[in-house]
N, C-alpha and C positions, 0 to 999 in steps of 0.2 A: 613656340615656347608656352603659350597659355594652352594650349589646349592640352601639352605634357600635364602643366599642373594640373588641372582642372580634373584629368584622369588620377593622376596621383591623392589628389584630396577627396574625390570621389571613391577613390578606393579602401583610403583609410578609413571615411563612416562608415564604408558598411561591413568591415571589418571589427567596429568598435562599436556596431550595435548589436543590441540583446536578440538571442535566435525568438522566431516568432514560437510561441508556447501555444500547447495543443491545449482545446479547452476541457476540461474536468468536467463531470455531467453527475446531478445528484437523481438517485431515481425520481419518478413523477414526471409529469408533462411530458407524455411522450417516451422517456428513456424507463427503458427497460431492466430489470436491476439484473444481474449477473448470478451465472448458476454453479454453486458450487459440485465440481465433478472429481475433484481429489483431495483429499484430508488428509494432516500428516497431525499425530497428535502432538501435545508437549510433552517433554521430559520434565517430571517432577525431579526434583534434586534430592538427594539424601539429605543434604544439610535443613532444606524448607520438610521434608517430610519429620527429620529430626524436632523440627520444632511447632510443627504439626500446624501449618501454614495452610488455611482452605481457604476461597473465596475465587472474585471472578476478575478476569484480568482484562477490560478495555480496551481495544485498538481503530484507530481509523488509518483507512490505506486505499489507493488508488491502484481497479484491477484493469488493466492496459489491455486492449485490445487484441493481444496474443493469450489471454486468460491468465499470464503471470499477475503476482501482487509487485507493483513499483518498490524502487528499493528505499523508499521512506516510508518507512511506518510509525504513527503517532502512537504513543501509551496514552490514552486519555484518562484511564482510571488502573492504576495499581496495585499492585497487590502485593510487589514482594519484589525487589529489586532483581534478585534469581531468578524469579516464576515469570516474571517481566519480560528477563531476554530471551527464557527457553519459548515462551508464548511468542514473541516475533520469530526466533529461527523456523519456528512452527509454519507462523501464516504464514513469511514467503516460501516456503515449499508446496503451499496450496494452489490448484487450480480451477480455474473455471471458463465456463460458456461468457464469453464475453458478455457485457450488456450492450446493450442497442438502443440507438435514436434513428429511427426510420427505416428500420432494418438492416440498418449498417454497425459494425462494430466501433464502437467510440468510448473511449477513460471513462469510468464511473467510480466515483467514490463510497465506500462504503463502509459500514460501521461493524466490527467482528468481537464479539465474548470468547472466552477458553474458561473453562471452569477447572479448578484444582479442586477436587474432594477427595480425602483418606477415606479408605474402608478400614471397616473394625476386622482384626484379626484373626 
């Protein structure tokens, strides 16, 4: 009978603990920053070109070791609540060469700008 429980309660920690988390790597020391090899640009919106919305649009995001961008991506500086989401649908459709710590592919976080400029007509 102890050893049932023993298995039973044993079973539930480790059920109810947190998955082990892969670790994040900023470039420097060693890790290598990651190569962008596909680019998708943003959609300016007619509503922000209407109102003649330029500038540059902030993001930070972690690019996984299959060269996708992770499915969080930080706005750190915005520009346009519109120009905002089109500049994320943007980055995660970008790809790249992994980055590398020791010549293995490992998460690296990284810092990405999209610029919105109107040309004159």
């Amino acid at each position: 009978m102890r050893t049932i429980f023993t298995a039973v309660a044993l079973a539930a920690a480790l059920v109810g603990a947190p998955a082990a988390q892969t670790e994040v790597y900023k470039p420097g020391n060693g890790v290598k920053s990651p190569v962008l090899i596909k680019e998708v640009k943003p959609n300016y919106t007619q509503d922000a070109k209407d109102r003649r919305v330029q500038g540059i649009v902030e993001m930070e995001c972690v690019v996984q070791t299959d060269g996708t961008v992770a499915d969080e991506v930080k706005v750190t500086k915005s520009l346009d609540a519109d120009l905002d989401q089109q500049a994320v649908i943007a980055l995660r459709q970008w790809r790249f060469r992994p980055g590398t710590k020791d010549e293995k592919a490992v998460p690296v976080q990284v810092n990405v700008e999209m610029t919105f400029t109107l040309r004159d007509r």
